[in-house]
SEROLUM-745279 format. One line per field, with one value per residue (C-alpha): x, y, z. Coordinates in steps of 0.2 Angstrom, whole numbers. Example, Ala and Ser with C-alpha at 12.3 -4.5 7.8 and 13.67 -1.06 7.14 Angstrom:
BEGIN
xx	62  68
yy	-22  -5
zz	39  36
***
This chain:
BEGIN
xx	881  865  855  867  856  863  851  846  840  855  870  880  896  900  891  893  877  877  876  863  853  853  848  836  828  827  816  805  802  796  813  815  825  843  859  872  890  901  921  918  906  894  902  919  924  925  907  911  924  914  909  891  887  871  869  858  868  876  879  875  857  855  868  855  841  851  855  837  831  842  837  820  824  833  820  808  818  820  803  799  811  809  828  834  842  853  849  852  843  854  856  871  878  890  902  904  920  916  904  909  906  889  884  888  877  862  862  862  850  839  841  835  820  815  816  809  824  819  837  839  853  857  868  885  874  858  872  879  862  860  878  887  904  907  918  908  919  926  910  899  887  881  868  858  850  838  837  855  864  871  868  877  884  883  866  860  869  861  845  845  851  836  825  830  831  812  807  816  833  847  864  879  893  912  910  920  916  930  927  914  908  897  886  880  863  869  866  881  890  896  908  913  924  905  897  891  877  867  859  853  863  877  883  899  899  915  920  938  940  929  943  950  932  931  944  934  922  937  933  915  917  923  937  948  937  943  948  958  960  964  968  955  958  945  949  937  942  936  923  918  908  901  896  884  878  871  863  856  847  842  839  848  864  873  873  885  898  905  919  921  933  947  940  933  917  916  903  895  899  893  899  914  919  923  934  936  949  951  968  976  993  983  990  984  987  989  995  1014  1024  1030  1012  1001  982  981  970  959  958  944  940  959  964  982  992  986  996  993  1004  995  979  990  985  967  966  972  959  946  952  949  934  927  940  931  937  956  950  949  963  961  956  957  960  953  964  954  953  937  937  939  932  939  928  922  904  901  898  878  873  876  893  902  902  896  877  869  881  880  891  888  902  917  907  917  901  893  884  874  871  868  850  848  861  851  834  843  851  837  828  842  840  823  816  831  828  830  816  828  843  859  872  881  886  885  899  900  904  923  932  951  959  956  973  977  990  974  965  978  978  961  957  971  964  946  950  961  947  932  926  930  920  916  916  909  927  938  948  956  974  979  979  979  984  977  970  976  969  982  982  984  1002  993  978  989  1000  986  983  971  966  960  948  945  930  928  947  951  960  949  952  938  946  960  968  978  998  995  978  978  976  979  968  966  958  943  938  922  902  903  905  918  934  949  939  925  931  940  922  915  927  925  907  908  922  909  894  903  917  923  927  938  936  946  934  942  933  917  910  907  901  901  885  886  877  859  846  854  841  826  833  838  820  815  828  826  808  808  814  829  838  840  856  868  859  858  845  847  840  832  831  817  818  801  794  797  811  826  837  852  852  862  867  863  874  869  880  869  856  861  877  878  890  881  889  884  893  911  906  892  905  901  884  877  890  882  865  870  878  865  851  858  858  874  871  877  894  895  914  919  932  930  949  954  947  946  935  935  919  921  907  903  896  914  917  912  923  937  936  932  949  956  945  937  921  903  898  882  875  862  860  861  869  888  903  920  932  948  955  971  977  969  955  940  922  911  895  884  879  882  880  883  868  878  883  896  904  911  928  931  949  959  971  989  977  971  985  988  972  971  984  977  961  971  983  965  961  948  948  949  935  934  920  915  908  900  889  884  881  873  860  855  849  838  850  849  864  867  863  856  845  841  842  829  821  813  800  801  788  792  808  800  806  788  795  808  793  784  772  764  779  775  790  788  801  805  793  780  766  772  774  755  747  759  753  733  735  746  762  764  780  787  804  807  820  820  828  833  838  856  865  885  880  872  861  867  860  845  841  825  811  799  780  772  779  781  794  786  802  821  835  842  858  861  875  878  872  885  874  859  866  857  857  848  842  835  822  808  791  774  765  750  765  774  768  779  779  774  785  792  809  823  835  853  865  850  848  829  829  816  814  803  798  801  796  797  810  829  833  846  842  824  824  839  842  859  863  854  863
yy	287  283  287  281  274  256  251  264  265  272  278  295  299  317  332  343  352  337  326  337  338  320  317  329  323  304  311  321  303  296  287  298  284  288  292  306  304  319  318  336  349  352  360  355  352  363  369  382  390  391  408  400  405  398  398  389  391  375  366  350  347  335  348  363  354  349  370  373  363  370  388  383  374  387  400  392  384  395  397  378  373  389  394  410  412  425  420  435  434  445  439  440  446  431  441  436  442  433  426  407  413  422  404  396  408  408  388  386  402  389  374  387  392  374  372  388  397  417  419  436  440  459  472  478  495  486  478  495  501  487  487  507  500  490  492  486  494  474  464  455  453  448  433  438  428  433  418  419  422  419  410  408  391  387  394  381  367  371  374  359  349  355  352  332  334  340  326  311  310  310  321  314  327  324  304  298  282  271  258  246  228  220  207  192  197  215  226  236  239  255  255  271  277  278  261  251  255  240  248  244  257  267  282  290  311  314  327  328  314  302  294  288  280  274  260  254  246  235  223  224  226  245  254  269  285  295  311  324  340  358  373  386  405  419  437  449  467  482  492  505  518  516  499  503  519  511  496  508  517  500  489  475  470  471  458  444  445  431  435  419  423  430  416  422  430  446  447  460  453  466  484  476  463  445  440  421  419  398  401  391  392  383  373  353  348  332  324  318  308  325  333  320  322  326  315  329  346  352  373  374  384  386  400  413  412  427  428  413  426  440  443  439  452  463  461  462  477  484  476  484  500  503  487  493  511  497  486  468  462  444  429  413  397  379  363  359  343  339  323  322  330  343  335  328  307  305  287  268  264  255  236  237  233  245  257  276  290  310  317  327  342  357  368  360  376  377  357  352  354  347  331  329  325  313  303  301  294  283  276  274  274  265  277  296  310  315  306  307  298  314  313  294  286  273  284  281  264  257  268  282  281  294  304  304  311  322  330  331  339  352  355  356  369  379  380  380  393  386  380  363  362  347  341  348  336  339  334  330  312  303  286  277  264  260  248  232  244  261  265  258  269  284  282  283  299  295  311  305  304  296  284  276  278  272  281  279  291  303  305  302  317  318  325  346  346  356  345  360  361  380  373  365  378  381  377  374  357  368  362  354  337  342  334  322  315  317  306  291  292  290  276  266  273  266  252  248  257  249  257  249  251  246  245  237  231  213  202  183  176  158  145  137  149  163  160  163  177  187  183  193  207  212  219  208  191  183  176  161  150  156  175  194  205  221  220  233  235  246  253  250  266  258  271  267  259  250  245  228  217  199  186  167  154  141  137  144  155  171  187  206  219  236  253  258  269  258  246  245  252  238  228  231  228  211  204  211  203  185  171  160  149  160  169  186  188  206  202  219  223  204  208  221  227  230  238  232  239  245  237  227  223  205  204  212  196  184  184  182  173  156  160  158  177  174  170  182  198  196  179  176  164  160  160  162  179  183  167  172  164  180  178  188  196  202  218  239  252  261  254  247  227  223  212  216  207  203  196  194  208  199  194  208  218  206  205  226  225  211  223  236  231  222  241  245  262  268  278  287  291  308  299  283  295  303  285  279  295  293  279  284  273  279  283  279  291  305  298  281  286  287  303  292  278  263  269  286  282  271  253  245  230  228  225  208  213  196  186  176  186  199  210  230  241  228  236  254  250  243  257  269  258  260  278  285  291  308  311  302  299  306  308  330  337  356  369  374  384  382  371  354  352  348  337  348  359  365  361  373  378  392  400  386  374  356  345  341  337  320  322  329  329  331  316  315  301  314  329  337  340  329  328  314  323  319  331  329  315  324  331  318  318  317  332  342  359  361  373  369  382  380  390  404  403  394  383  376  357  343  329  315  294  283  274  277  291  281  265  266  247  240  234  238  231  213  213
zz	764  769  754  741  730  724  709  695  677  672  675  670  672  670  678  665  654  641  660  666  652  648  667  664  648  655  668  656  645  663  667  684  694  687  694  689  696  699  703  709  709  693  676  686  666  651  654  672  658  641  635  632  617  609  590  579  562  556  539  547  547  563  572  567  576  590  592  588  601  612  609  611  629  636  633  644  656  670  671  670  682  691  691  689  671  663  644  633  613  606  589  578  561  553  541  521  512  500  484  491  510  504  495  511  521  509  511  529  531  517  531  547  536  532  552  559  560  553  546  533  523  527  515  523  526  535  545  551  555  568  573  570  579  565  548  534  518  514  516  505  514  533  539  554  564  579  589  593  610  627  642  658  657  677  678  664  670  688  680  672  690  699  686  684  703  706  695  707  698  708  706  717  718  722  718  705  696  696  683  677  677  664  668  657  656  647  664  673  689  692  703  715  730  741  732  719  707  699  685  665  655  660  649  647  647  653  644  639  652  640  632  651  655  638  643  657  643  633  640  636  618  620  609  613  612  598  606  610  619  614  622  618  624  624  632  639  639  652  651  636  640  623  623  641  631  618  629  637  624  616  631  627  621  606  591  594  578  568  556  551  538  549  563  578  588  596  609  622  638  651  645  637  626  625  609  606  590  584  577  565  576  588  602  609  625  635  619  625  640  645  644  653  659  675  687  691  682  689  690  681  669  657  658  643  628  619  605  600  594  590  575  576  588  578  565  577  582  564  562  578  581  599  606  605  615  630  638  641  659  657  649  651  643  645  639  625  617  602  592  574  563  577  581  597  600  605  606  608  613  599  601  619  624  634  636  627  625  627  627  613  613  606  607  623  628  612  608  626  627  611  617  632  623  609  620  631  615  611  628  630  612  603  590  589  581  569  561  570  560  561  578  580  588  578  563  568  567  569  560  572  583  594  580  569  582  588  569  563  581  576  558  564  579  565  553  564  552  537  521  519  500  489  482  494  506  522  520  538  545  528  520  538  529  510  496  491  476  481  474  456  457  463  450  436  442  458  469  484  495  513  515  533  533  517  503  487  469  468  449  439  437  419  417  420  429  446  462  473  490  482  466  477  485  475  478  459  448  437  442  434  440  429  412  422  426  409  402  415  415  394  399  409  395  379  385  404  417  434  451  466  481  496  513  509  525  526  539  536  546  546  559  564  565  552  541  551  560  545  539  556  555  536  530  514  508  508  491  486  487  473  474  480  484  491  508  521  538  549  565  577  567  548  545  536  546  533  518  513  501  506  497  501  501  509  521  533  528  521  515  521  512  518  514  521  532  540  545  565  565  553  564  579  571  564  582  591  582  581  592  601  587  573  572  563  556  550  536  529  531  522  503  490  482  461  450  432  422  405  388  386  402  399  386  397  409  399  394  412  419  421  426  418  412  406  422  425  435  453  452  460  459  463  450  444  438  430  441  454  467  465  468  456  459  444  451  443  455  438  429  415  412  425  441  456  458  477  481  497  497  491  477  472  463  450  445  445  434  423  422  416  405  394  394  408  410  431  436  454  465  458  443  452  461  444  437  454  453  434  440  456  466  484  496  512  525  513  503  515  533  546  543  529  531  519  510  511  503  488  493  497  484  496  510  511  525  522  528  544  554  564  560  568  560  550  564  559  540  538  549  534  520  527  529  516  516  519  508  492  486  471  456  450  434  440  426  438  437  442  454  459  473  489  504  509  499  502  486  486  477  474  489  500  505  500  502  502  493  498  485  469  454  437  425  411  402  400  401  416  435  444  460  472  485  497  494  499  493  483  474  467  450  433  425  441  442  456  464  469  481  477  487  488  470  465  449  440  444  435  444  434  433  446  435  431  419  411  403  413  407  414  398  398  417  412  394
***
């Protein structure tokens, strides 16, 4: 070909809507010479059969902007690209029958108000009014929201083509990439059956063929994809007179219907209906020898399998008694992929440079326009506008093989719908990654819950408590866990508490040069030898990037130890930022991790082990405990006297047991977080992420902006610092009711949302709910009264010290 281009910015593969919006949104940031690649023609995929459905509810806050966005895209798209459109606002009525699905609804209606989205709660009767083919005698209640709809998925995807197009982008249909090379300076070769493409990035948004292009970057650093691929089916029926009667008299369509209980939407779709069931007798596909991906399944479909939805059906049927007066005209069975937990991947490729995923995209139609503008910031930027650790690829590590995948994509597609309660834990795909420990800790009553992979207690459950799945299903902190908590929180208060914490991410950083490089990564100083310090890292804007704990050794060797579930995130930033001269080591799967903490929990190891324990806070050693070698750190995420106890893993049980038998009493997660929140400490990725400067997030002592180094964000930090910053970080007291506050609530004055919720729990040291929030700054004073909207319900708040509400002091951690 004549004009095939052979250099470009960037590279996508996949012409798909997510691949057309992220050409489209490179060109509107002014990259305009980029490449998509095509095996066939446009929406080949998943997205030419997707029922296009476009809502904005979610529980997820960076997936509700990503649907926002593209509500807001779509509604001026034709006319900006000049394309025709066939986008239809009909809104929709999501049904509650229940007090815990009425909870769920007032929350996320609490999340679209804080973002512009003019979600109401309606009575059963107000939803009968708007709808009169609906059955309303069962209901709670219903959630409307105006701004949701339908587009045509091939229309948008075209839409989006001509717009990318206009603006110089080039689309190349039936070309299939073949593989790729990496070269030593980081840039790519795109190799094709027309040509090669020299370009910068190249990004994989394949679709459900993600995980096949996804081995082409092994050898780069790449892993396999964590995917999978399920068979959805939606049916439309014929015609009903009634349905094109009452669009008529309205002039427009109906709303679309959720019954998220039963699991499934029913929508207008001409004068009929289309009725798209997730059912939990649900069916995977190109998962076994004898079921093998095809080469090309492009503009295919699977034969319907109807007694897969029977029942569903059914319901709808009696939900909506004038869709069973029509017959069914057809039905459409095609392949959607499926990522873990449901969410799409956006972002950098783990362990690879310069390459980016797009791709996993279960609800493509609704998060595409939104994909399409955070990728491109990804790319250009290096930083997105809102925080997407939610959909960052790097969220999953090794222990996602393909029958993990397999299951949790099964589980998810069965309960698509379903609640995501605060201690309830999906049960499929467990014990993939287990502590040296685990059969100890299960047998001391551990209920457990999954970290990065790892199986950790969330609380010791004692002989006739209920560890039932039903038991959990509850927005409240009432629960057979609740005493449970109590009493290990007043362990770790009054004596010593254990908690086996495996997974820790550690990276040893060793070589010439790791010095001076942290000191240009990190915004403050560095320890000295024989320290810790809790470190921070900025992006370019001085927003929260990471938070680690930096544990020198010598000049120039170090241990960072970052949260389990930043494992290759912080990784990645760690490699990335260092020089041939220094290696960076992940040994996080080599050691254990202990917490040994409370008022006696020197005296537990003093007899067990050889170290010296009155060293002081913030100091670490190696030592020898109950025989074994161990290095110490003096360091409470609880805010009481104690040590962490790190151990290679044949090490570690013996000294477990050592712990125990001198009468440490285990503790799970449930109650470190209460301990951790008493004392203002924040949590990764809800309380530190990067929505959230520095400053914003009250860590200027963690800032030396008059170090010599110039690392990401001082320029952004000291501009901040000069002007003010516009929110403050602060600790709330709320007056709650049944329940805590969860990540987002909205924090309201007089009227008007001022703030959010970062994380909240029950303190069983002071007695009182407590939540950790960002509000204005002019608010941020003690005593101020403030609001804060918990599951639709609006408590009195008091904003409280900038200093712990336990042990404000740290008397008790230094003792």
């Amino acid at each position: 070909m004549s004009d095939f281009p052979t250099k470009a910015r960037v590279v996508i593969i996949g012409g798909g809507v997510v691949g057309a919006s992220s050409l489209f949104h490179l060109a509107k940031k002014g990259w305009t010479d980029c490449v998509l690649l095509e095996k066939n023609e446009l929406t080949a995929g998943s997205t030419w059969h997707a029922a296009g459905n476009v809502p904005t509810f979610s529980t997820s806050w960076a997936i509700m902007n990503i649907q926002r966005y593209s509500t807001e895209l779509y509604s001026r798209l034709g006319e900006e690209v000049d394309y025709p459109m066939n986008y239809h606002v009909s809104g929709s009525l999501r049904l509650a029958h229940s007090k815990e699905r009425m909870q769920e609804f007032e929350r996320a209606m609490a999340m679209g108000r804080y973002q512009g989205i003019p979600m109401e709660m309606w009575t059963p009767d107000q939803a009968k009014e708007n709808y009169p083919f609906l059955e309303t005698h069962d209901l709670e209640g219903v959630l409307y929201d105006p701004t949701d709809g339908d587009i045509d998925p091939a229309q948008l995807t075209q839409a989006l083509a001509k717009g990318a197009r206009d603006m110089g982008q080039k689309i190349i249909r039936f070309c299939p990439a073949t593989n790729v090379t990496q070269h030593d300076d980081g840039t790519w070769t795109v190799h094709t059956d027309q040509g090669d493409i020299a370009c910068d990035y190249v990004v994989n948004a394949a679709g459900y063929y993600a995980q096949r292009v996804g081995e082409w970057f092994k050898p780069y650093g790449g892993r396999t994809v964590p995917a999978m691929v399920m068979s959805h089916q939606y049916l439309l029926t014929d015609e009903i007179p009634e349905i094109e009667a009452w669009s008529k008299e309205h002039g427009g369509k109906l709303p679309l219907l959720r019954d998220v209980d039963i699991s499934y939407y029913l929508r207008q779709e001409k004068n009929g209906y289309n009725l798209g069931p997730y059912e939990p007798n649900c069916k995977g596909h190109w998962m076994t020898e004898d079921d093998p991906m095809p080469e090309d399944f492009s503009f295919q479909l699977w034969n319907d399998d109807l007694d897969r939805i029977e029942d569903i059906v059914t319901d709808a049927m009696d939900r909506v008694p004038l869709m069973a007066t029509s017959g069914v005209g057809r039905v459409i069975n095609g392949p959607i992929p499926y990522a873990p937990d449901g969410l799409p991947l956006i972002g950098p490729m783990p362990g690879v440079k310069n390459a980016f995923e797009a791709h996993s995209f279960t609800f493509g139609i609704a998060q595409g326009g939104g994909a399409g503008k955070v990728l491109a910031e990804w790319i250009v930027d290096g930083h997105t506008e809102w925080d997407m650790w939610a959909v960052d690829p790097r969220r999953y590590t090794d222990y996602t093989d393909q029958d993990y995948c397999n299951q949790k994509g099964m589980e998810v597609y069965g309960n698509e719908y379903a609640m995501h309660y605060p201690h309830h834990e999906w049960p499929a795909a467990r014990d993939k990654k287990l502590s040296p420990v685990h059969d100890t800790v299960k047998e001391q009553g551990g209920v457990m819950g999954v970290y990065n992979g790892w199986e950790r207690a969330n609380w010791f459950a004692q002989p006739g408590d209920d560890t039932s799945l039903e038991a959990t299903h509850t927005w409240g902190r009432a629960g057979p866990w609740e005493q449970r908590i109590k009493e290990e929180c007043e362990a770790v208060r009054d004596h010593c508490g254990v908690l086996d914490l495996p997974g820790f991410s550690r990276f040893m950083v060793k070589g010439d040069g790791a010095a001076e490089t942290l000191r240009g990564l990190i915004t403050g100083g560095l320890p000295k030898i024989g320290r810790i310090n809790l470190v921070y890292i900025s992006d370019q804007r001085g927003r929260i990037l990471t938070e680690m704990s930096c544990i020198r050794l010598g000049e120039e060797e170090f241990i960072m130890i970052t949260a389990a579930t930043a494992q290759w995130h912080d990784r990645d930033i760690l490699v990335n930022a260092m020089p041939v001269t220094v290696s960076v080591k992940d040994v996080t799967t080599t050691r254990d991790t202990l917490i040994v903490t409370g008022p006696k929990s020197r005296e537990i190891l003093s007899g067990l082990a050889d170290a010296d324990l009155s060293s002081g806070w913030l100091t670490h050693q190696s030592a020898t405990v109950a025989g074994k070698p161990a290095f110490l750190i003096r360091v409470s995420f609880a805010g009481e006297l104690g040590w962490e106890v790190h151990a290679l893993n044949e090490d570690m049980p013996a000294i477990y047991d050592a712990i125990l038998d001198a009468g440490a009493k285990p503790f799970g997660m449930y109650a470190l977080n209460s301990l951790r929140i008493e004392k203002g400490y924040r949590a990764w990725k809800g309380d530190l992420s990067t929505d959230y400067s520095l400053l914003e997030g009250g860590l200027e002592r963690f800032v030396k902006l008059d170090k010599p180094q110039d690392f990401p964000g001082k320029a952004a930090i000291l501009n901040e610092k000069q002007q003010g910053a516009k929110k403050a970080f602060v600790t709330l007291t709320v007056d709650a009711g049944d329940c805590d506050a969860p990540y987002m609530s909205c924090i309201w004055q007089n009227g008007e949302i001022v703030g959010e919720t970062t994380s909240g729990a029950w303190g069983y040291r002071v007695g009182k709910s407590i939540a950790l929030g960002m509000i204005k700054a002019e608010l941020a004073n003690p005593g101020a009264e403030l609001e804060v909207e918990i599951y639709g319900q609006k408590c009195r708040a008091v904003v409280e010290k900038d200093q712990p509400l336990w042990d404000p002091s740290n008397d008790r951690l230094r003792a």
